[in-house]
N, C-alpha and C positions, 0 to 999 in steps of 0.2 A: 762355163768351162773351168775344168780345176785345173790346179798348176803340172798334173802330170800329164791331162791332154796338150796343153798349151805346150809343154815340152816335145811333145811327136813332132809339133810343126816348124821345130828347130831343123837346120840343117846341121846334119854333122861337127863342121867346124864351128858352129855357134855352141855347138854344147860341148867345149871343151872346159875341161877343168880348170875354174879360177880359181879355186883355194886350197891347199894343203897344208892341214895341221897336225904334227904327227911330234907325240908324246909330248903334248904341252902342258907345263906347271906354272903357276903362279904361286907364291909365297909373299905373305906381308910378314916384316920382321917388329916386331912390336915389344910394348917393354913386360910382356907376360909370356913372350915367348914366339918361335914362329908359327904364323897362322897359314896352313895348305889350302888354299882358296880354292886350286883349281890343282886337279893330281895325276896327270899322265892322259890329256885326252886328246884323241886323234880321229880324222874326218876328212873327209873329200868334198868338196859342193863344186860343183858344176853350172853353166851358164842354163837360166831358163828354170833352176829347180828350188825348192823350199825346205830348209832344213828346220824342223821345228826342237828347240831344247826345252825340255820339261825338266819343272823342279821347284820344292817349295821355297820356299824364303830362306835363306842358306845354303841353300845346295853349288852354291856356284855358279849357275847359271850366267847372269850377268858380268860378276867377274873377268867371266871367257870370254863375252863377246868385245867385252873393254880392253882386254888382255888381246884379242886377235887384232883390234886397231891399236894399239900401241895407247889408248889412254890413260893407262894409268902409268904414272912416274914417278917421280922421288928416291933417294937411297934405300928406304926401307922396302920395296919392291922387287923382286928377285921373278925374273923369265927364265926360264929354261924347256929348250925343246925346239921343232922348229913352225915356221908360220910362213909359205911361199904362197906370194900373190902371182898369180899367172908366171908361176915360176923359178920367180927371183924372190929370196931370203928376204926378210920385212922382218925379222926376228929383234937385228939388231940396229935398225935405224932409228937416228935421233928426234927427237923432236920438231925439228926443223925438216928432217927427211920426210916424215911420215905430216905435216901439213901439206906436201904435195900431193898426198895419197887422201887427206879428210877432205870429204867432199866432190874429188872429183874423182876418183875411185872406188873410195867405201864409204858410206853415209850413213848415218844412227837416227832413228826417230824415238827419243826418249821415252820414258815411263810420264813425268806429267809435264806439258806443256808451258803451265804457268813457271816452272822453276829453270826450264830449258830455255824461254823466250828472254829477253832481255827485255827488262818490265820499263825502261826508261828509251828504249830506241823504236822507233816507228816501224810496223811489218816492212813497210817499202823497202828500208831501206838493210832490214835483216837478212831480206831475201837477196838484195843486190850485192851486197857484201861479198859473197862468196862470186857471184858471178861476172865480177868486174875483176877480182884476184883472179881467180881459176883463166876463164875463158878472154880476156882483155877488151871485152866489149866496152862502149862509153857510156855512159849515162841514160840515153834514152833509149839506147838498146835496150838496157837493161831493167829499167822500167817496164818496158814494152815483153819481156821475156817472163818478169815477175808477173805481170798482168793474165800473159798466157796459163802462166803454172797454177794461178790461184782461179781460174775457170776449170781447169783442167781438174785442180781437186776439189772442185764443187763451192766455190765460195763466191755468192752472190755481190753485185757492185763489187768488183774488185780492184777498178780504179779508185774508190772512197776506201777501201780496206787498207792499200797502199801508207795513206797517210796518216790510220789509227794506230794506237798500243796495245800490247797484249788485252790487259784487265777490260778494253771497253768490248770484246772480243766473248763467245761463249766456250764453254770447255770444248767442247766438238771443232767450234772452227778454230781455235787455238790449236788443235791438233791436228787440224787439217793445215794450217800453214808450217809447224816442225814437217810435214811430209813433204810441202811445196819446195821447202830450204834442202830438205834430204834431198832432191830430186832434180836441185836445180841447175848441178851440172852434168848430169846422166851418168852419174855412176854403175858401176856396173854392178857391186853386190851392195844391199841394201838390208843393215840391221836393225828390225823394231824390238824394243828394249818393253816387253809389257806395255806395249802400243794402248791400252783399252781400259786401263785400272781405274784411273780417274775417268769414265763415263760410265752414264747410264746404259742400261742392256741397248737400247733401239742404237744408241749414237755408237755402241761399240762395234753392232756389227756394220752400218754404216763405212765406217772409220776400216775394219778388216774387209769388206767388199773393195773401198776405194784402195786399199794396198793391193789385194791379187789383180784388178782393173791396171794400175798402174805398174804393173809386175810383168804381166803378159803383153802390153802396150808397149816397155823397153828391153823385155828380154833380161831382167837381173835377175840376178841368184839374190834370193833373200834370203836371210835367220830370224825365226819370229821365236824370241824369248819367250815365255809365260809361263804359270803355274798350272794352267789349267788343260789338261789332254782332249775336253769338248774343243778350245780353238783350234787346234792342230791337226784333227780328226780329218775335217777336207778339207787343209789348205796344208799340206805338209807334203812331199813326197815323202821324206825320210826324218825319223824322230828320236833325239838323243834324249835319253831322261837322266838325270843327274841325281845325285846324292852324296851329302857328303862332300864334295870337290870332285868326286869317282864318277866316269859315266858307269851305269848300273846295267843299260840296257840301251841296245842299241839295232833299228830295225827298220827296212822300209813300210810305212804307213800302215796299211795291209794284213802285213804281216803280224807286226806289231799288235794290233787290234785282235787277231785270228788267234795268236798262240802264242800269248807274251807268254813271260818265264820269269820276270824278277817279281815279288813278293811286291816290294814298294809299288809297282808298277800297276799290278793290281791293286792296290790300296790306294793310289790317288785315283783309278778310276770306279772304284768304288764310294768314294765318298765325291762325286759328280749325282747334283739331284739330275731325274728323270724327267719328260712327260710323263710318264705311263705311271709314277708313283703315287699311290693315294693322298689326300691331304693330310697332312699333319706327320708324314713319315721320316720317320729319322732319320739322319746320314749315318754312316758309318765315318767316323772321322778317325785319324791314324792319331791312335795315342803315344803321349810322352815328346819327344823333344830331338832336334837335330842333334849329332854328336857336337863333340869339343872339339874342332878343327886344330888346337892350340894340344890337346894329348888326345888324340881320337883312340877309340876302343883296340885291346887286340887284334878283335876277330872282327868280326864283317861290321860294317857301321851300322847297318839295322836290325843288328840283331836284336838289341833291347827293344824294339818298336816290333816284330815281326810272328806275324801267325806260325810261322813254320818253324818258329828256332829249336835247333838241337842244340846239344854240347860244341860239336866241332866250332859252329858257326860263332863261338864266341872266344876260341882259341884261335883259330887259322882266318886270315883272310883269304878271300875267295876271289883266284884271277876271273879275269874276263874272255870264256871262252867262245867259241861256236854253237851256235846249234844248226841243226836240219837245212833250216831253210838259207838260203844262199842270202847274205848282209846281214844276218841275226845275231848279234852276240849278247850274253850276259852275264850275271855277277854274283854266282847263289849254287849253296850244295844240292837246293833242295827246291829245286825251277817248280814255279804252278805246273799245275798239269801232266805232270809227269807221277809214275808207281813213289819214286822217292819224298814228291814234294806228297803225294796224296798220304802217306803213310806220317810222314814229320807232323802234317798236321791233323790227323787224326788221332794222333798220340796225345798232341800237347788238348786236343778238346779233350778229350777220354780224362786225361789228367787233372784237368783244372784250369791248365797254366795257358794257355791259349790267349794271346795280348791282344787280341783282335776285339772291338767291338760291339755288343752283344745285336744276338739277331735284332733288326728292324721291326717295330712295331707301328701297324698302322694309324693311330689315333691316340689320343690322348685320353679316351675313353676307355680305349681296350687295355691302356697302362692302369687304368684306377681300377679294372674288373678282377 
């Protein structure tokens, strides 16, 4: 069952809106200048649905979702915009405020395990931690709850797991217990941070079956971070893609896939190998480099990276409009697919100048012929 059927079997009041983020910035003030982490993004997610954010390595991504729980602090940190959890403003709560909200509200499951885990404290009592704060259970409730949770995400003996440390622990089930911890006082949205990087292919998808399994089981709204638009494909209802700090495109799953329009958008699913590719076939990889978040470009931030660029696109920045399809917006003079985008890039091949990576060859033979 994907996360959109699982959402039909909501009633009504259970799929109400639990997040609203609307024109949210982040800024790091740093001694080379301020850094725009995160630049004007706004979203709705809903009880029961999957917001999937794509983006490479700098695009902000992460950032945001750190930025929506309030984890990042210090003077050098600048929020501006707003962040209502079922309502109420979360924008400006302290540190102190917002430990009432980590964990028993909104919970993270990290990029790697080993660095999130506490490498010197026992799983038992990592897991109980939260749930003796949060919920006021005693001790052997609370054992007895950790027990349940580590059955529940697939970890065998889970009474002897209890009393191990991370490192005696494999990559996969270290990951399985940050889920058990995320989950362990029922939160109600639940953010994975590149849930899958540190594992192999089988334990990743693993590891992404046990979150949707665990997703339609409690009814949370999740954000699954990552780079990659295969994870997000069918486990996303709705899919932000980032660039830059800027959402670039923004569209239900579907759609998205059917008739994107932002350039980048096509170029990270472009450079996704296939089944169906022959051996030895090359990726299309997006050449050249993230802007400078510290003095970013003029004009559009991909433009130096982009098959389509004109002149304009490197003078004007490009707001974030509508298209057609009803939840569609995005970030480009010259959208794929359309007479303007097909003509931009028919010029810059004609020309020469086309930054896009040259056709795929199948073999390494057919390269030497």
């Amino acid at each position: 069952m994907t996360a959109t059927e699982a959402d039909t079997n909501l009633s009504v009041g259970q799929r109400a809106t639990l997040l609203e983020v609307v024109d949210l910035s982040t800024t790091f003030r740093t001694e080379r200048g301020m850094v725009h982490a995160v630049d004007g993004v706004t979203f709705t997610l809903d009880r029961g649905r999957t917001l999937g954010i794509v983006g490479e390595s700098g695009s902000g991504k992460t950032v945001l979702s750190r930025s929506i729980m309030g984890l990042l602090s210090g003077k050098n940190v600048i929020r501006t915009g707003s962040v209502k959890y079922e309502g109420t403003e979360i924008i400006g709560y302290s540190a102190k405020q917002m430990s009432n909200v980590w964990g028993a509200e909104m919970s993270m499951v990290f990029q790697d395990p080993m660095t999130s885990l506490n490498p010197v404290m026992k799983i038992g009592k990592q897991i109980t931690e939260s749930l003796r704060r949060h919920l006021g259970v005693d001790k052997d409730e609370a054992d007895k709850t950790a027990i349940a949770l580590l059955k529940s995400v697939g970890i065998p003996a889970p009474e002897q797991r209890l009393g191990e440390y991370p490192h005696q622990l494999s990559g996969g089930m270290r990951q399985r217990v940050t889920i058990s911890i995320a989950l362990a006082c029922g939160p109600k949205i639940l953010f994975a941070d590149e849930p899958t990087t540190a594992l192999d292919v089988t334990v990743q998808a693993q590891i992404l079956d046990l979150l949707d399994e665990q997703q339609r089981e409690r009814h949370m709204a999740m954000i699954l971070v990552t780079h990659d638009l295969g994870v997000v494909r069918t486990r996303a209802d709705e899919i932000i893609v980032m660039y830059g700090g800027k959402v670039v495109e923004q569209a239900p799953t579907s759609t998205l896939f059917a008739s994107m329009k932002m350039p980048y958008t096509e170029a990270l699913l472009r450079s996704i190998p296939r089944l169906d590719m022959p051996s030895h076939t090359r990726l299309d990889a997006i050449p050249g480099r993230p802007p400078n978040l510290i003095s970013p470009p003029a004009g559009c931030n991909f433009a130096a990276r982009c098959r389509y660029v004109q002149p304009r696109c490197l003078e004007e920045r490009p707001p974030l409009v509508a298209a057609a399809d009803p939840g569609h917006f995005y970030r480009c003079f010259f959208p794929v697919g359309t007479p303007e985008g097909d003509a931009a890039l028919q010029a810059n091949i004609s020309a020469g100048t086309a930054v896009a990576a040259p056709a795929t060859r199948s073999s390494t033979t057919s390269e030497e012929s």
